[in-house]
Residue, then its C-alpha position, 0 to 999 in steps of 0.5 A: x468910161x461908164x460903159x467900160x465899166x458896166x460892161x467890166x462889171x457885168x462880163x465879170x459877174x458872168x465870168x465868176x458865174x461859169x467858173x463855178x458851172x465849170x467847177x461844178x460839171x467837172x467835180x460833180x457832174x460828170x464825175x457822177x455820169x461819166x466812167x473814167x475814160x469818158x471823163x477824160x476823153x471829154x472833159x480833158x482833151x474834147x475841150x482842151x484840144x480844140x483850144x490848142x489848135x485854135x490858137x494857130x488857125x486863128x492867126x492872132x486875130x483877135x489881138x490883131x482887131x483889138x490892136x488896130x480897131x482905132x484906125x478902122x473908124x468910119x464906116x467902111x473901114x469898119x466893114x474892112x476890120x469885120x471882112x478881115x476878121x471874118x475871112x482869115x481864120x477861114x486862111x488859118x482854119x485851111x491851113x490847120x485841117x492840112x496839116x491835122x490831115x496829114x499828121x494823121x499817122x503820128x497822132x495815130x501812133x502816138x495815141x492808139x496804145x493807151x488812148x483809142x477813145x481819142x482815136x475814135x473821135x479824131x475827126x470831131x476835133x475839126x468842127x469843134x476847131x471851127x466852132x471855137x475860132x469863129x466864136x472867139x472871132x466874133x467876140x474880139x469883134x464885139x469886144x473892139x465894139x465894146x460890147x464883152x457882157x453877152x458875148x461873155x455870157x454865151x461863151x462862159x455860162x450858154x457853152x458849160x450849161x449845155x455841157x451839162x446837159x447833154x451829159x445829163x440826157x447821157x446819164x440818164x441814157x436819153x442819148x449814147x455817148x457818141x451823140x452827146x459828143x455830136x451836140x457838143x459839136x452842135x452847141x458851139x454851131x448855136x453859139x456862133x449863131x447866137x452871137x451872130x444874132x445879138x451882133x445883127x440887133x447891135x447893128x454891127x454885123x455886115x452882110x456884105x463883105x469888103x477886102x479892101x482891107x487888104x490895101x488898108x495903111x495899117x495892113x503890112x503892120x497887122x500882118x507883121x504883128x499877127x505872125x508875132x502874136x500867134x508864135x506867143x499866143x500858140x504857146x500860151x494856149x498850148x502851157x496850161x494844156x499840155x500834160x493832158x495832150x502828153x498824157x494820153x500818150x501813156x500808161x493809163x491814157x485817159x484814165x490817168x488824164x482824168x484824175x490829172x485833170x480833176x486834181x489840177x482844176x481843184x488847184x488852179x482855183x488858187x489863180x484865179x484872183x490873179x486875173x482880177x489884178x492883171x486886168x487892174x494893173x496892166x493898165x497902170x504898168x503901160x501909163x508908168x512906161x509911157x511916163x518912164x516912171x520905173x519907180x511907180x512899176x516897182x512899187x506895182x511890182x512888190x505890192x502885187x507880188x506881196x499882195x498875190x502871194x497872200x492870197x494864193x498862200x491863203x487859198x492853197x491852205x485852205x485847199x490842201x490843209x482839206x485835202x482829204x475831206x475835198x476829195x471825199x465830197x466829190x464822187x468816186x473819190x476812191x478813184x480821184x483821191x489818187x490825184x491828192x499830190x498833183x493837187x500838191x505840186x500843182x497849187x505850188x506852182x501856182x504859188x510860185x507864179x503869183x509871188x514872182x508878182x507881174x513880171x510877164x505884164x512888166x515884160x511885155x508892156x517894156x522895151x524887151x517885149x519879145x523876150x517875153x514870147x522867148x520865155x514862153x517858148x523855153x517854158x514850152x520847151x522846158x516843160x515838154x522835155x521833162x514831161x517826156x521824162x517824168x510821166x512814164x516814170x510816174x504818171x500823172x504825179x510825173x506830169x504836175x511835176x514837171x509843171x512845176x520844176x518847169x513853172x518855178x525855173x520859168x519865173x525865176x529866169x523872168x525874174x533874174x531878167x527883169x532884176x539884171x535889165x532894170x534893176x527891180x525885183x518883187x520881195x520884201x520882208x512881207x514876203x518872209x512874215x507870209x512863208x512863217x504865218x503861212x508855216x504856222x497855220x500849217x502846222x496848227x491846222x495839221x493837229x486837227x484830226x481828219x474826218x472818218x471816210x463817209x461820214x458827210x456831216x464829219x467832213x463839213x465840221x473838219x473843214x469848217x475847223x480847219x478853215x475857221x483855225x487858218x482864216x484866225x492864224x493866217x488871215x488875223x496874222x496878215x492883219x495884226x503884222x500890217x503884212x499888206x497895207x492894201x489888204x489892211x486898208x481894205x479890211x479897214x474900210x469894209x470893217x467900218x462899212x459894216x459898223x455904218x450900217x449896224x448903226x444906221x440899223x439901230 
């Protein structure tokens, strides 16, 4: 367990790390070098597409290789599990160029109105495909070696910082915009390299391949598992991205993309705790199932749901009870305050996905696993529908929502199922003490006057206000009520860490 847990801790660390790079190259940096259309060719669809269309041409192999790796354990089985992990997304790789190829004419009349930037670099989407497939590859073939922290650190840290360079040579007109969008390209090629390198000094990386993979016992069952993996995995990779895919299809094209795209990241930094908790109890949930334990799950299920939605509810607060001073922090706030109801409708989606607690890790760990990847395609369906719908009536606002008639529709039919199918639900009466203290602080927090536009040192002390009342009302409220016993225990034991060492200090 010791290096799971260093390599845990350290791929953690490193992943906080590029989620405040991100932050910070999407609000700042290129908000500040970028126009408005380069901003949402670049940031919203350059690096969001690739992702998509990674998705089918990787076949599911990196679930495949983590799933199966235990029966590929000498030697030269292990060169078979790296031959196969190398050589079928070359299969998936083939496959998508076709087809993107082909396709052409619809992508061309589907963007060329609102959108011709995107047209412009249709073909940079093939090599940056390939580029984030073979890295991801590698990665799940490093991972299965338990080896996560540097391939974390190449991915999450090397990739954003040089992002931000390439868009700093650009804003200091040190290269054209067409070249910094080729060395984006080119940074995934040294990413690869990178990784390749550190896999050769790891000893793992063979130079000579083995398809005897393909005779291997397990073969027919990964093949089988892999078809599944990418009917579930495609839509997943496909929900988060798809009102910028939608998007540019409409009036204000990458424009309106742009102001989507910086509004919905300043919400999604809600859910990010949510991953902390998924990789805690999934584990967990699958030990309860092995053990048939469904009372052990329901309690899993209510303290994460409980547990989820007081951080969320704190979070969204925060963020929307200083809204106004957010976006006049940022630059061209005049163009990106427009986005101030996406950051809305966006962040109580979200909400909704965390207070309906673990119910797709209940799922897919049980008996009625594919019904999980059946949610997923009607949550697909369901948000295309009313995208198609919504954004040209109202644009961007159109756009969030749909994610967010189609989010909370999405989680309340899992949770019916899993209410009808096994009889346990997530709410308590904490969840009725979180939606009033949350209620509460709102308001008082609202009587605070905000700050006046420019005035840099006026913001900070309203924020600083306005964060200081709802930490007070909320957090003290959480803590007085005893809403959570986890977020009081812990609480408790950091409390009197703090008074152990005051006291040593004297």
């Amino acid at each position: 367990m010791g290096i799971i847990v260093r390599q845990g801790f350290k791929s953690s660390i490193v992943s906080y790390i590029g989620v405040i790079i991100g932050i910070f190259n999407i609000l700042i940096l290129y908000n500040q070098f970028l126009t408005q259309e380069q901003l949402g060719l670049y940031a919203s669809t350059l690096l969001t597409f690739p992702v998509i269309y990674m998705s089918f041409a990787l076949l599911g192999v990196p679930s495949v290789a983590v799933r199966f790796h235990s029966r590929f354990q000498d030697h030269a089985s292990r060169r078979q599990l790296f031959t196969f992990i190398i050589i079928t997304p070359l299969v998936g790789l083939a496959a998508f160029a076709i087809l993107y190829l082909l396709f052409k004419p619809l992508y061309l009349k589907f963007y060329l109105d609102h959108s011709p930037m995107l047209v412009r670099y249709y073909y940079v989407f093939i090599p940056l495909t390939v580029g984030m497939v073979y890295l991801l590859a590698l990665e799940s073939y490093s991972r299965i070696n338990l080896r996560i922290a540097v391939p974390s650190l190449i991915r999450e840290v090397g990739l954003r910082l040089a992002n931000s360079l390439v868009v700093i040579l650009f804003g200091f007109k040190i290269i054209s915009f067409d070249t910094m969008v080729n060395l984006t390209v080119v940074s995934y090629a040294l990413a690869i390299v990178a990784m390749l390198i550190y896999l050769y000094f790891q000893k793992r990386l063979y130079t000579s391949l083995d398809f005897g993979f393909i005779k291997h016992p397990a073969f027919s069952e990964m093949y089988r598992y892999g078809l599944w993996v990418l009917l579930g995995g495609a839509s997943a990779a496909l929900l988060p991205h798809i009102e910028k895919v939608l998007l540019p299809a409409f009036k204000g094209g990458l424009g309106s993309t742009a102001i989507f795209d910086i509004a919905s990241r300043i919400a999604l930094v809600i859910s990010i705790p949510r991953n902390s908790i998924v990789m805690i109890s999934a584990p967990i949930i699958s030990g309860a199932y092995a053990r048939n334990d469904l009372a052990h799950i329901d309690m899993i299920y209510k303290k994460s749901s409980l547990n989820l939605f007081i951080i969320g509810s704190f979070l969204f607060l925060g963020i929307w009870c200083n809204i106004d001073a957010i976006f006049g922090l940022i630059p061209k706030s005049d163009i990106y305050s427009q986005g101030k109801w996406v950051v809305l409708m966006v962040g109580i989606s979200r909400i909704a996905d965390m207070m309906t607690g673990l119910n797709s890790e209940i799922l897919t760990n049980s008996r009625f696993y594919r019904f999980d990847i059946v949610f997923m395609l009607f949550f697909t369906a369901l948000i295309l529908l009313s995208s198609q719908f919504l954004i040209p009536l109202y644009g961007y606002n159109g756009a969030a929502a749909a994610a967010l008639f189609a989010t909370v529709t999405y989680n309340v039919v899992k949770l019916l199922f899993i209410r009808y199918k096994m009889g346990i639900q997530p709410f308590t009466t904490g969840t009725l003490k979180v939606i009033v203290l949350a209620m509460v602080s709102y308001l008082a927090a609202s009587f605070v006057p905000d700050p006046a536009n420019g005035i840099l040192l006026e913001s900070l002390a309203v924020m600083f206000a306005k964060s200081l009342l709802i930490t007070l009302l909320f957090g003290g409220g959480i803590l007085l009520w005893n809403v959570s016993e986890d977020i009081s225990g812990g609480f408790r034991s950091g409390w009197n860490l703090v008074k152990t060492s005051f006291l040593k200090m004297k």
